[in-house]
C-alpha positions in Angstrom: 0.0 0.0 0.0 1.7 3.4 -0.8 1.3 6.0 1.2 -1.1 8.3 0.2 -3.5 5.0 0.0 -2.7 4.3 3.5 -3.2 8.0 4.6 -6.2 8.2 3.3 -7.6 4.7 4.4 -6.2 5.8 7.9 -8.5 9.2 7.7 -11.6 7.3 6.3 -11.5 4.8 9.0 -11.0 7.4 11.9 -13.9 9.0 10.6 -15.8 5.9 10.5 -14.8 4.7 13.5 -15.3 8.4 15.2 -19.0 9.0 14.0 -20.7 6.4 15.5 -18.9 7.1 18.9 -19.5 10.5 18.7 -23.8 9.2 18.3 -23.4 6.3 20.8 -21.5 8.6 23.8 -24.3 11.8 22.7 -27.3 9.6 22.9 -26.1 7.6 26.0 -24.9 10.9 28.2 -28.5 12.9 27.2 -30.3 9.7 28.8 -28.0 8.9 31.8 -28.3 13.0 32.5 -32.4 13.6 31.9 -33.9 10.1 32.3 -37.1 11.2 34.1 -37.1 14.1 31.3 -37.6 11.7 28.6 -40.5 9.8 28.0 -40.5 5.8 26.8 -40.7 6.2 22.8 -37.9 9.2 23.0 -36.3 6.2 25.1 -36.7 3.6 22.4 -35.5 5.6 19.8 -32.6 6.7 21.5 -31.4 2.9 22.1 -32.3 2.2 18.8 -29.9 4.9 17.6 -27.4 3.5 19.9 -27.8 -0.1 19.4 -27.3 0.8 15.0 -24.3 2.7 15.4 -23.1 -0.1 17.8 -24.0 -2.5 15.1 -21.9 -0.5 12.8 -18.9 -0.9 15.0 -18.8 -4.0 14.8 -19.1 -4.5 11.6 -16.5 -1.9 10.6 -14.3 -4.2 12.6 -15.3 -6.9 11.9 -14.4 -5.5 8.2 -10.9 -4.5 9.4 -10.3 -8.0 10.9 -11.3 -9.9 7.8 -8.8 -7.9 5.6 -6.2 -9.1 7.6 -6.9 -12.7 7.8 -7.7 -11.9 3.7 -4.1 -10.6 3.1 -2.3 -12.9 5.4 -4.0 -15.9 4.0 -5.0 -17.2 7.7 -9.0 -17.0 6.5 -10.7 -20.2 7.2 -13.5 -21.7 5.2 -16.2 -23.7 7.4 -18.1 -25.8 4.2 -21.6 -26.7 4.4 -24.5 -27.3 2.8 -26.4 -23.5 3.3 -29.9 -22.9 2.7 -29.5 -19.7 -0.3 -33.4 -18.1 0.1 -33.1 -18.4 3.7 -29.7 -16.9 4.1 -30.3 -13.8 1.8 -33.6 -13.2 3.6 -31.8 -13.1 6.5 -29.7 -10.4 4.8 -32.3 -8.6 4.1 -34.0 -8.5 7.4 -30.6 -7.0 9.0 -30.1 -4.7 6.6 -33.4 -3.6 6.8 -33.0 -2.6 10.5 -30.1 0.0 9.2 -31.8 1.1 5.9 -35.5 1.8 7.2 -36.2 3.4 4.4 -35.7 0.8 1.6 -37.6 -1.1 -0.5 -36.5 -4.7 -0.5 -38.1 -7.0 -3.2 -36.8 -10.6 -2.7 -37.9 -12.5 -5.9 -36.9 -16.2 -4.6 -35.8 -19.3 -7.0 -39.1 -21.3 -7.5 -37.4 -24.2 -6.0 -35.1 -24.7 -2.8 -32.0 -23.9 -3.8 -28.7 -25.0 -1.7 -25.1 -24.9 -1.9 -21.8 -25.4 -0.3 -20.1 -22.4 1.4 -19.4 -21.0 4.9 -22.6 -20.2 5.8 -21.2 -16.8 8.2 -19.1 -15.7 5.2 -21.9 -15.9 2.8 -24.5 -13.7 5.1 -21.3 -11.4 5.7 -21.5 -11.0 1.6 -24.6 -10.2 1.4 -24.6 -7.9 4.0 -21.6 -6.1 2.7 -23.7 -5.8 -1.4 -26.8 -5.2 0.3 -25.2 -2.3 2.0 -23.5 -0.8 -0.6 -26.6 -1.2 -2.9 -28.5 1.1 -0.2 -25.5 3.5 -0.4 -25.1 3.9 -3.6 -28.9 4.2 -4.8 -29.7 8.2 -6.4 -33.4 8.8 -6.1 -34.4 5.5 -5.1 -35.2 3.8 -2.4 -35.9 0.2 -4.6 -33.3 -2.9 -4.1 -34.4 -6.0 -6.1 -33.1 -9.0 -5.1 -33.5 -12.2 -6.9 -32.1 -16.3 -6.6 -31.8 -18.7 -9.7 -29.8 -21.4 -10.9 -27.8 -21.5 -13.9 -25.4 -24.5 -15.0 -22.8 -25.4 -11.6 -24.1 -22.4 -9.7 -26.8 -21.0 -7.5 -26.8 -17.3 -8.2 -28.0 -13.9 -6.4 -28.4 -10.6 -7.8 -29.0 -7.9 -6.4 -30.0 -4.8 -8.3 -30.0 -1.2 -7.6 -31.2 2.3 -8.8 -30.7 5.8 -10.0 -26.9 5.2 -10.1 -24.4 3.3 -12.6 -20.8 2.8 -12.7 -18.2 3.8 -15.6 -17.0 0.6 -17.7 -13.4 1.4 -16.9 -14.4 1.3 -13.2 -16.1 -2.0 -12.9 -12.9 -3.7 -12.0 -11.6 -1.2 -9.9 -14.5 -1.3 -7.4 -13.5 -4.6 -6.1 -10.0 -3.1 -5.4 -8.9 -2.2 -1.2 -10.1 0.8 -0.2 -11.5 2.1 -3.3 -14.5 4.4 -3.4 -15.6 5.9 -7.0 -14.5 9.2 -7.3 -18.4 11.2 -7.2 -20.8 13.4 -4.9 -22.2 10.5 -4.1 -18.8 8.5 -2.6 -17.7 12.1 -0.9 -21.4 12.0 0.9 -21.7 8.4 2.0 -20.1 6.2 4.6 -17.2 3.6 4.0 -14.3 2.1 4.4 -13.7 1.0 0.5 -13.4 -2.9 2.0 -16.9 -4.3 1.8 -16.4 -5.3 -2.1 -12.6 -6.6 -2.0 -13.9 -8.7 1.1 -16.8 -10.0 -0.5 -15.0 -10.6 -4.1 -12.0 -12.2 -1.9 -14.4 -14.9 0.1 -16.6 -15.9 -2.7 -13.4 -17.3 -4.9 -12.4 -18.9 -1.5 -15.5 -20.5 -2.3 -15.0 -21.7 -5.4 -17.6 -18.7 -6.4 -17.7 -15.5 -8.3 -18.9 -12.2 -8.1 -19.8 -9.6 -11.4 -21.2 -6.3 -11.9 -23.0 -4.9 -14.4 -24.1 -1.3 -15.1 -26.4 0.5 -17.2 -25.7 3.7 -18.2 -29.2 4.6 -19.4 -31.4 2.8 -17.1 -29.2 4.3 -14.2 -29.0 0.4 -12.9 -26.3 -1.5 -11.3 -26.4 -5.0 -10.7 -24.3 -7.3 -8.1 -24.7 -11.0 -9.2 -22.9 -13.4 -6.5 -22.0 -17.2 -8.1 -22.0 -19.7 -5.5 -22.0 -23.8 -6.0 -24.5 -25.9 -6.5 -24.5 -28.3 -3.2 -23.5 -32.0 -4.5 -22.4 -34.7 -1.8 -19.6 -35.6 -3.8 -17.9 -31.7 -4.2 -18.2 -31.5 -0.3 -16.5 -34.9 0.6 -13.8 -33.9 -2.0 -13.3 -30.4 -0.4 -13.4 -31.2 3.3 -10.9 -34.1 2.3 -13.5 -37.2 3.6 
């Protein structure tokens, strides 16, 4: 990492790091200082606010860690056979809790669809697209999400709106620490580590990740590749 990369990533992540303490000490102090003051839904919503901005925390470190283990080549995969429309409902639902006001239609595969993956790693995925689909929607507060099966793979897309990405930045995107050079990147929260992550784990898995973007339907579209589940690829992987 040269240094201007490393300066920068250094800033970003102070700021991250500082702006939910900043909420979580603000929120905490006003209640411990006027608790008879407040009454119980001013209550509610303040340990909401506290409980999503502790949320965030941890998974900005949990972010952090992850690149790490990515770059040191310590990451372990824990294969299974992993329900797909159950895990990327339960994407949904969490993400949900920090984007209240998103849309999220979840078109599933007509039939049960499994595969073999680390069933963590894959919700940590999902959660790192879903959130970055949120983020990066102009106008729109729509995020289609959709499961299918095509040839080896179980496959999920998810599609945003309002927004697309230049061709000659497709690639980049998936690179540590990068963040599109826009209004929109210079007025939303991130690290620049949720794609690299999320490209990094899925070929762990034997997976693949693409994007696509249209220009004139201001669309972008995440689709995530993961196996199909067979008995015989997971003997052969965990070595039985």
């Amino acid at each position: 990492m040269n240094n201007n990369i490393k300066d920068e990533f250094i800033s970003t992540l102070s700021h991250e790091i500082r702006t939910p303490l900043t909420s979580i000490k603000g929120f905490s102090q006003t209640m411990l200082s006027s608790w008879d003051k407040i009454d119980d839904e001013k209550k509610k919503e303040f340990i909401e606010i506290i409980h999503n901005q502790s949320q965030r925390l941890i998974n900005l470190c949990e972010n952090v860690l992850n690149v790490a283990k990515i770059d040191s080549n310590t990451e372990k995969i824990i294969y299974t056979k992993i329900d797909i429309n159950k895990i990327v409902q339960n994407s949904i639902n969490i993400t949900n809790v920090n984007h209240k006001n998103f849309n999220f239609t979840f078109e599933k595969s007509k039939n049960e669809i499994f595969s073999l993956a680390d069933n963590d790693k894959v919700q940590q995925i999902l959660l790192n697209i879903l959130d970055n689909a949120c983020k990066y929607s102009i106008n729109s507060n729509e995020i289609n999400i959709k499961t299918y099966s095509e040839n080896d793979f179980n496959i999920i897309s998810v599609k945003n709106f309002g927004n697309y990405i230049e061709n000659d930045k497709l690639e980049k995107i998936f690179e540590k620490f990068y963040r599109i050079d826009s209004y929109i990147s210079t007025t939303t929260q991130g690290s620049g580590l949720g794609l690299y992550i999320a490209k990094n784990l899925i070929e762990k898995m034997q997976g693949n990740i693409k994007v696509f973007s249209n220009k004139d339907k201001k669309e972008t579209e995440f689709l995530v590749y993961l196996p199909i589940y067979e008995v015989e690829k997971l003997t052969k992987t965990i070595g039985v």
